[in-house]
C-alpha positions in Angstrom: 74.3 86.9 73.9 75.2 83.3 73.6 75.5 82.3 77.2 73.8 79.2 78.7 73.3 76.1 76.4 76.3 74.4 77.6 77.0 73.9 81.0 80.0 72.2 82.5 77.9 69.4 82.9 77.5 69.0 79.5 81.3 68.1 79.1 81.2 64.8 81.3 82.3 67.4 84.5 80.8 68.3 87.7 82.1 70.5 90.5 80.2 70.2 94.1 79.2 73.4 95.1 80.6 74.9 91.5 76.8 74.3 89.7 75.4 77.5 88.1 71.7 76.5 87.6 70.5 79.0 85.7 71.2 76.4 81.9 69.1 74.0 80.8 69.1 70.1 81.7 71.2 67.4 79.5 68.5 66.5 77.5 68.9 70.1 76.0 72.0 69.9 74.3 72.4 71.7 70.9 75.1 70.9 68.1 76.4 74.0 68.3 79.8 73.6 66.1 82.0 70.7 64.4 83.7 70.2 67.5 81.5 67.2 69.8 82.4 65.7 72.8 83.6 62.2 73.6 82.6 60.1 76.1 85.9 61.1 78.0 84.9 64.7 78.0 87.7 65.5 75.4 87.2 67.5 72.3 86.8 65.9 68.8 86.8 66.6 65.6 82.7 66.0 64.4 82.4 64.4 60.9 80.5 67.5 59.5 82.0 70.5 58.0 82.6 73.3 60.4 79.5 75.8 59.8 80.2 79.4 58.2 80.3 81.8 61.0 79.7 85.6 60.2 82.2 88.0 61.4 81.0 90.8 63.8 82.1 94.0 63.3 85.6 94.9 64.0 86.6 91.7 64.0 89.0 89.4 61.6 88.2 85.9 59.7 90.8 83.1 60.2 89.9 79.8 59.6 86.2 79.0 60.9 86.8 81.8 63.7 86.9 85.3 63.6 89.2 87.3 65.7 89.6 90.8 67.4 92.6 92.3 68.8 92.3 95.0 71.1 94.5 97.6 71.4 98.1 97.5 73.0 97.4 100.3 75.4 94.3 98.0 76.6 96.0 96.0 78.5 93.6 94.4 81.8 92.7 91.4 84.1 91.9 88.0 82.4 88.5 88.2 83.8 88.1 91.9 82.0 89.6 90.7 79.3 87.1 88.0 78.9 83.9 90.4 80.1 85.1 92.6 77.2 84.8 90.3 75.1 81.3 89.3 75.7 80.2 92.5 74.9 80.6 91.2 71.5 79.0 87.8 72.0 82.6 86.4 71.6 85.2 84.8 74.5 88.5 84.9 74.7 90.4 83.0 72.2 90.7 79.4 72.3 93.4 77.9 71.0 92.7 74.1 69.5 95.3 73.8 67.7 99.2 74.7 65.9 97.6 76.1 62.9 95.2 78.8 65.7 98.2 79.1 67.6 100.3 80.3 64.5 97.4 82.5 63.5 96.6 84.7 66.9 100.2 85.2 67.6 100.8 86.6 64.2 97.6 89.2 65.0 98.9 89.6 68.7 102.3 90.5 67.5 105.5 90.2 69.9 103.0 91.0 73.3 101.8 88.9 75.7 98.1 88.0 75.8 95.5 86.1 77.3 94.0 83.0 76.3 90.4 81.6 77.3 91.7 78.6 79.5 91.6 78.3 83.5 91.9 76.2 86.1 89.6 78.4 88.1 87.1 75.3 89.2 89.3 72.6 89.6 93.4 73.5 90.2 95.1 71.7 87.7 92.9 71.3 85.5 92.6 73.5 82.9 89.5 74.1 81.0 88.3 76.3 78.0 85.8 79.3 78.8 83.2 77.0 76.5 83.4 74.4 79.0 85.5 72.1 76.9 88.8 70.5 78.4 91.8 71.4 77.3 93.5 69.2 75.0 95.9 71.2 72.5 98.2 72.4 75.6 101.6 74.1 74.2 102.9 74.5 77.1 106.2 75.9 78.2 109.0 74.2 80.2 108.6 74.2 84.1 104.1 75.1 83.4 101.9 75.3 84.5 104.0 75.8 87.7 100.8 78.0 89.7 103.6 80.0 91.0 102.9 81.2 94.0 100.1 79.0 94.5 98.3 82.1 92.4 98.5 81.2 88.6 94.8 80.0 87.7 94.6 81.6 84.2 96.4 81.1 80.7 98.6 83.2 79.0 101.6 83.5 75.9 104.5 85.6 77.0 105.4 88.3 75.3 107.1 86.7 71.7 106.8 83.1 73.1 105.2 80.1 70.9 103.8 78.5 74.8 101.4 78.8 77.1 102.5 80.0 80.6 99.8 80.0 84.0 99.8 83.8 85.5 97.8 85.7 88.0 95.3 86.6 86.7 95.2 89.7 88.3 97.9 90.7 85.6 97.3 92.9 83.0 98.0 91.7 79.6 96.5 92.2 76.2 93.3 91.0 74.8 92.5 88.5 71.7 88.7 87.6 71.3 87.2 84.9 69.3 83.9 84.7 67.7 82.9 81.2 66.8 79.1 81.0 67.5 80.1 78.9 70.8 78.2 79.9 73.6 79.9 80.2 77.0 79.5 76.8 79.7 77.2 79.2 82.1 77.4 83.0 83.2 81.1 82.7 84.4 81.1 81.9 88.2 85.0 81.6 88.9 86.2 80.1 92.0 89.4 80.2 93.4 90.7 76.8 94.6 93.6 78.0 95.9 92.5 80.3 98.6 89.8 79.0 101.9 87.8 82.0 100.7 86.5 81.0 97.6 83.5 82.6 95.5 80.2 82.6 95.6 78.9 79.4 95.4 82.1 77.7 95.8 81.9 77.8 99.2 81.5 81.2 100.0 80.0 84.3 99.5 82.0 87.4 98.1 79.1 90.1 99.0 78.3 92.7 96.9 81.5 92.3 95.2 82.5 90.4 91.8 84.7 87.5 92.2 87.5 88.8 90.1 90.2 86.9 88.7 91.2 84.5 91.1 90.2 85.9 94.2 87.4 87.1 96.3 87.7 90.7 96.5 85.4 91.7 99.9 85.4 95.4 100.0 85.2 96.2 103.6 82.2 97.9 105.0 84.3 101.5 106.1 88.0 101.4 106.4 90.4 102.6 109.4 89.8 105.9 110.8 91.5 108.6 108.4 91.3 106.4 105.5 89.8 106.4 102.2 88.3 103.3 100.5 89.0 103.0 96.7 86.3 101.3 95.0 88.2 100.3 92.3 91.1 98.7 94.1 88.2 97.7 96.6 91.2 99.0 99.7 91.4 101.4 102.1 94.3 104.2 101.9 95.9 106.9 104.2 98.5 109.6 103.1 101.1 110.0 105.5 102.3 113.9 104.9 105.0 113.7 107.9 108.7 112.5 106.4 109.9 109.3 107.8 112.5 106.8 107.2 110.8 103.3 105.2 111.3 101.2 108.6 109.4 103.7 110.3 106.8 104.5 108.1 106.1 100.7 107.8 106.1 100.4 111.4 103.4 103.5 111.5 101.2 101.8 108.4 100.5 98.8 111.3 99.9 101.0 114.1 96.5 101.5 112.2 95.0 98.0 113.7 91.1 97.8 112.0 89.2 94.1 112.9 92.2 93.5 114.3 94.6 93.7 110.9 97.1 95.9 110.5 97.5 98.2 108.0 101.0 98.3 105.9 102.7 100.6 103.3 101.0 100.8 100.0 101.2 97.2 98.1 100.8 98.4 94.3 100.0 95.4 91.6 98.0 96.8 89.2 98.2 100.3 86.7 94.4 101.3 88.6 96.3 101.1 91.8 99.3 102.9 90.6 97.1 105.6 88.6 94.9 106.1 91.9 97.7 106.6 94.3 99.7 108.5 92.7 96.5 110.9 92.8 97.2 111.0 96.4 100.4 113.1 96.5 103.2 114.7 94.3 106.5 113.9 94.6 108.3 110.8 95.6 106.8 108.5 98.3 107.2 105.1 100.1 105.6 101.8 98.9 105.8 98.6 100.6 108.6 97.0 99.0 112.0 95.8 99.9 114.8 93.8 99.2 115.8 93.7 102.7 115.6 89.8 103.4 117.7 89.0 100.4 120.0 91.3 98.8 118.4 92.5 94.7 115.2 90.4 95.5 112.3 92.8 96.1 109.2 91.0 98.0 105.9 92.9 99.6 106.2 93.7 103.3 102.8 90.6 102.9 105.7 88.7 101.7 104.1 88.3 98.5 106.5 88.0 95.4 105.9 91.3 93.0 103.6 90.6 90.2 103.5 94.3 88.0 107.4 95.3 87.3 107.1 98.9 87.4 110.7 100.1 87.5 112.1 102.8 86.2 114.6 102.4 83.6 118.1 100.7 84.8 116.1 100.3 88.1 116.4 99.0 90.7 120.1 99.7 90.4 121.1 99.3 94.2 122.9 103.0 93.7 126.2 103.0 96.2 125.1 99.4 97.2 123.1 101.5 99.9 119.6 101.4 98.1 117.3 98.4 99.7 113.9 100.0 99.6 110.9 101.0 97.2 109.4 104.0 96.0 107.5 105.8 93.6 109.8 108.4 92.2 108.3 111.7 91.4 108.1 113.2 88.1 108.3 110.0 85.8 106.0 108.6 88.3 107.6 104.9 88.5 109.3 102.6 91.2 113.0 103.3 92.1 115.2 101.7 94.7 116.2 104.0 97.1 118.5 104.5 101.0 116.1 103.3 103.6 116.9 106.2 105.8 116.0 109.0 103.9 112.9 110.8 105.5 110.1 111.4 103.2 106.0 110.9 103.0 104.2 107.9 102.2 101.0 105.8 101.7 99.8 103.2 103.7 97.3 100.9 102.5 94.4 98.9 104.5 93.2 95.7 102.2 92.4 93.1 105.0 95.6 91.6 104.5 98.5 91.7 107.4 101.8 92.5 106.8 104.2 89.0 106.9 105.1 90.0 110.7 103.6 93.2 111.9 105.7 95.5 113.9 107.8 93.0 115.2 109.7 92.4 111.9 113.6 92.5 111.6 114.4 94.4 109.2 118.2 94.3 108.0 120.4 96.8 105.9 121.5 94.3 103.4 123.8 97.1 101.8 126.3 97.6 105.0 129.1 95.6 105.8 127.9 95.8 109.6 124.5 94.5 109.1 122.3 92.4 111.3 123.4 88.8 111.7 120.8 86.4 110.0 120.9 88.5 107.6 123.9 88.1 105.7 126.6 90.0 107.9 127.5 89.7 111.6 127.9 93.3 113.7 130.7 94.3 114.7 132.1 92.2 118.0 129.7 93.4 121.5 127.1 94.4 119.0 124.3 92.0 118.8 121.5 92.1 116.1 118.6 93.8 118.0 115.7 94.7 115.1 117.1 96.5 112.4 120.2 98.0 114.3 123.1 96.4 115.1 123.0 97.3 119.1 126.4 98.3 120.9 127.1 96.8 124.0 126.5 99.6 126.9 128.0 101.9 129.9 126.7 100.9 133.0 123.6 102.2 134.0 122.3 102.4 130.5 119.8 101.0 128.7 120.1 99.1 125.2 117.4 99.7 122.7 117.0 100.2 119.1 120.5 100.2 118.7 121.4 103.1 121.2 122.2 103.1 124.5 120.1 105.7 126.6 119.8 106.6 130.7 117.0 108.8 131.9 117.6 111.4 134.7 115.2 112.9 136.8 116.7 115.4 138.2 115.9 119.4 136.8 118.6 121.3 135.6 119.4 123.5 132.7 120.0 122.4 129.0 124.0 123.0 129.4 124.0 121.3 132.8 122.5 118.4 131.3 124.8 118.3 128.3 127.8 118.5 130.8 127.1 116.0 133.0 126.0 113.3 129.9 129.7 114.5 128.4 131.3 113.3 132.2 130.0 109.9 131.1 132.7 107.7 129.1 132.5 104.8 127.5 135.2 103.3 125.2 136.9 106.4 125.4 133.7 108.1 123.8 131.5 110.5 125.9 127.6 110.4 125.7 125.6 113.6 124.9 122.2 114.4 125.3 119.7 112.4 123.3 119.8 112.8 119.5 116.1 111.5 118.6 116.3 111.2 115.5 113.6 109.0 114.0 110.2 107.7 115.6 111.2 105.0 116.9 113.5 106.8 119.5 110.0 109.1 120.4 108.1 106.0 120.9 110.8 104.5 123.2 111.7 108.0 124.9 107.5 108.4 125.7 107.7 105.1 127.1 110.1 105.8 129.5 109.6 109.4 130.6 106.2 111.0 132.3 107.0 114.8 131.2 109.1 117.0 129.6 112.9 116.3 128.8 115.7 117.9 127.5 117.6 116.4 124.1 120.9 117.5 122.1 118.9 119.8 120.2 119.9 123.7 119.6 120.4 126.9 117.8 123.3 128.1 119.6 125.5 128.5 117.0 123.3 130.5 114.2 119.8 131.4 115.1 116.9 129.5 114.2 119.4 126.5 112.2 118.7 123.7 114.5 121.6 121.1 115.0 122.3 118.0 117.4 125.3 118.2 119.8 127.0 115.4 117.4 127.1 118.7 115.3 125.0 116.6 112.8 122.2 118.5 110.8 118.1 117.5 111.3 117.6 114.8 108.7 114.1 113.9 110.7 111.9 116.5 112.3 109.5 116.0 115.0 108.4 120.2 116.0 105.0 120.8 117.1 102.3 123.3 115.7 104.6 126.7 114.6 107.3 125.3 116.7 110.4 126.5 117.1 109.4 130.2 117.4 112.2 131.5 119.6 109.8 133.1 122.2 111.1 136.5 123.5 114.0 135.5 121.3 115.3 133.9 124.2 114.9 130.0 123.3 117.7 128.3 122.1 117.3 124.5 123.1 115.1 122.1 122.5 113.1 119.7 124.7 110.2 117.0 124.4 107.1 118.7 125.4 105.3 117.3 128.1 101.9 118.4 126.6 102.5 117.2 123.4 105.6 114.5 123.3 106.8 116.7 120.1 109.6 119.0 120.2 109.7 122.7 121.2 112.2 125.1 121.5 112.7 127.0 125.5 114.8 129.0 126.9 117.9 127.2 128.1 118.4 128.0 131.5 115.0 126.5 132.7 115.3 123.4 134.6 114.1 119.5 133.7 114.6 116.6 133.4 116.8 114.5 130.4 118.0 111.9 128.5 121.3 111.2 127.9 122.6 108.7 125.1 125.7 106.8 124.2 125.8 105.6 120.7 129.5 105.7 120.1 129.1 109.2 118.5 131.3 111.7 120.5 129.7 115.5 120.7 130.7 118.2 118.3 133.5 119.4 121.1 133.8 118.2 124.1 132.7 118.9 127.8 134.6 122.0 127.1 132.1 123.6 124.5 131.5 127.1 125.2 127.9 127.6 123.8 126.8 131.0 123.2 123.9 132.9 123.0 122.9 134.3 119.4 119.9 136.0 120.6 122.4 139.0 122.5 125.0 141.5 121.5 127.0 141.0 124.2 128.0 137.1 123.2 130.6 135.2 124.8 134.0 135.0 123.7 135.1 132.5 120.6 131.4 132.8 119.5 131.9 136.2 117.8 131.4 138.8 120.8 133.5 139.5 124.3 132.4 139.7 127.7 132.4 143.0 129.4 136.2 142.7 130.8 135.7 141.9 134.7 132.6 142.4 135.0 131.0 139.6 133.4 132.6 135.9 132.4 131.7 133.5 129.9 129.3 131.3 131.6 126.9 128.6 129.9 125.5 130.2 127.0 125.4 134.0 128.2 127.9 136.7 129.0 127.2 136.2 133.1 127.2 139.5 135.5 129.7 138.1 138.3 
């Protein structure tokens, strides 16, 4: 393979630190084409005819080059792209001039594709993989732009006459040319724009390729319970347990490792996608969002999304309620979807933080009560607190993640509890017992209780179909091991286990301790609910069964002997 007679240095051009020594000295040069080198470093035209090159197989004459076109379905990384093409002594194309430019886009057809220019050593200044400078530059309005303050490597867009800078992490198509030009040196890229650059740029990348623009360092293990994914060169965990986005983000950076967090899955390449999608079926949470600004989707890194992955007419914002990504199941591609809803997800360890850990504010940019910097104020007494808008308080309660809650100490039963929460009004709505519905409310409820507690969780009204005392159905589930199991078919309510701090169902008349909450929601009915007991025959009254006359009353959730 042609490979080191020229070195940069051969063009006029030195970096510090950027020298590959493996080529020869200056006093080696060989006429290696009818393009020469000025004393400005610039390309010329050579008075000589261009020599005849012959073609390698596969590929196509045009002009004094030949050319290859891979395959549209081989789409990959500019610094594949350019690998693969040195498998058949050949670089990616460069383009000198309108007549080359005219010819590869005709062979390329309407896709986008890669040319052999860079500004990997220097940024800004965009070089040829043959170590020539670039002086034929078509390039589009606005570029190169380095977007991002990531765009080292050339490109034409899909059906476009110019030259855009992209990632060059993208995947695009492939053009190679075959000229007899030898490559400047064995192609050490360095990123300029990051303070971790490659090899000997400054520093060292391991074991690991510098690819495209970056040094990718895979770690030496990952977090515990993850798996590292050599060809992503990250670490990833499958969450199997349903959660809402906020929490499952909040989950992803409990897993600190060399004291980063971890965050939900950030997926910018089809190797990614392919490989996590191996991970599970069905739909699951990424780490996207538009919850900052309404129908612009960013990382939770903060980085701008580079592979556009949607499904078709996605994201559509569905019911103006949709604000966070996901990889839908079956068609297997990204789809905008309500925050709220429970389901699994990955969570991804690459050595990069999420942009503020756990401590972010995440807003609903879809409600009309949303959280103030945000875009829309909460309603008046309700300040922004995290991503709830948090009502103003009874006394003696506590504000936190947008609930009010107080914690009692004293035992009593399940329907003791639940009365005396009802007794306490506020805006003319009662509280209830605790309706912990997400894991954020576990986390705070932990924090503030040393043992087990009752919440607004029962069976009363049809055996073993669980509801809160807002009369509201389980949208998030927190039961331990083979819980509930109705033990002695006698447990009917449900409680935070002190064992565990998951739920389990017990038998309602033991005593504890509880939480009760005010969130504005009133209970199903009232301090007056009559709850009954499914597990008998004998049930009370307006639940489907009468007391024995005189002998026995209605009392709590069982016919009582007086």
């Amino acid at each position: 393979m042609f490979r080191s007679a020229i070195l940069w240095g051969l063009v006029g051009w030195s970096v510090s630190g950027c020298f590959y020594g493996g080529g020869r000295g200056d006093d080696a040069i060989d006429p290696v084409d009818a393009r020469a080198v000025d004393a400005g470093g610039s390309v010329v035209d050579a008075p000589i005819d261009a020599p005849e090159v012959t073609c390698p197989s596969g590929y196509t004459r045009g002009g004094t080059s030949c050319y290859r076109v891979h395959a549209a379905t081989s789409l990959m990384a500019w610094l594949d792209a350019q690998r693969t093409c040195e498998v058949d002594d050949a670089h990616l194309v460069v383009v000198t001039d309108d007549d080359e430019s005219a010819r590869v886009r005709q062979l390329a057809g309407s896709s986008a594709f890669w040319v052999g220019a860079s500004d990997h050593a220097i940024e800004g200044t965009f070089r040829h993989v043959t170590g020539a400078s670039v002086v034929f530059a078509p390039w589009s309005g606005g570029e190169p732009s380095n977007s991002g303050n990531r765009e080292d490597c050339v490109a034409y867009p899909a059906g476009s006459s110019q030259w855009s800078d992209r990632p060059c992490s993208e995947e695009l198509r492939v053009v190679c040319e075959y000229d007899a030009i030898p490559l400047a040196a064995p192609p050490l890229w360095c990123d300029t724009d990051a303070p971790a650059t490659c090899g000997t740029c400054g520093n060292d990348c391991g074991v690991d390729p510098c690819v495209a623009q970056a040094c990718v360092v895979p770690p030496p293990n990952c977090p515990v319970g993850y798996v590292f994914n050599s060809d992503t060169s990250s670490c990833f965990r499958l969450a199997t347990t349903a959660a809402t986005w906020q929490n499952a983000e909040t989950d992803c950076e409990d897993d600190t490792f060399q004291n980063i967090g971890s965050h939900l899955a950030v997926v910018e390449s089809l190797t990614e996608r392919d490989y996590v999608k191996t991970l599970t079926s069905g739909s699951f949470w990424i780490g996207l969002s538009d919850h900052d600004s309404e129908g612009t989707f960013r990382w939770v890194t903060g980085a701008a999304p580079v592979l556009a992955d949607w499904a078709v007419n996605e994201p559509n914002d569905d019911f103006n309620t949709e604000d966070c990504g996901e990889y839908r199941g079956g068609a297997g591609l990204r789809n905008d979807r309500t925050c709220n809803l429970a389901q699994r997800y990955v969570c991804e360890w690459d050595g990069t933080p999420a942009a503020t850990a756990a401590s972010q504010t995440w807003c609903d940019t879809s409600l009309a009560t949303d959280c103030g910097a945000c875009g829309n104020a909460c309603p008046s007494g309700q300040p922004c607190l995290a991503q709830y808008c948090q009502p103003a308080c009874p006394p003696g309660y506590a504000a936190a993640i947008g609930s009010c809650y107080r914690t009692v100490t004293t035992p009593v039963s399940w329907q003791a509890a639940e009365a005396a929460c009802e007794t306490e009004s506020f805006m003319g709505v009662a509280a209830h017992l605790v309706v912990a519905g997400s894991v954020d409310e576990r986390v705070y409820l932990d924090a503030q209780m040393s043992g087990g507690f009752w919440i607004g969780l029962s069976d009363h009204d049809s055996e073993g179909v669980f509801r809160w005392v807002t009369g509201a159905a389980l949208t998030y589930t927190d039961w331990v091991g083979a819980e509930p199991n109705n033990d002695f078919n006698t447990e009917d309510c449900g409680e935070y286990r002190e064992t565990t701090d998951r739920w389990n169902d017990r038998t309602c008349s033991a005593t504890q301790q509880y939480v009760c909450e005010w969130d504005g929601v009133a209970p199903a009915t009232g301090g007056s609910q009559t709850w009954c007991n499914t597990d008998t025959d004998g049930n009370c009254g307006t639940c489907g069964n009468s007391c024995v006359p005189v002998v026995q009353g209605c009392v709590a959730q069982r016919c009582q002997n007086l």
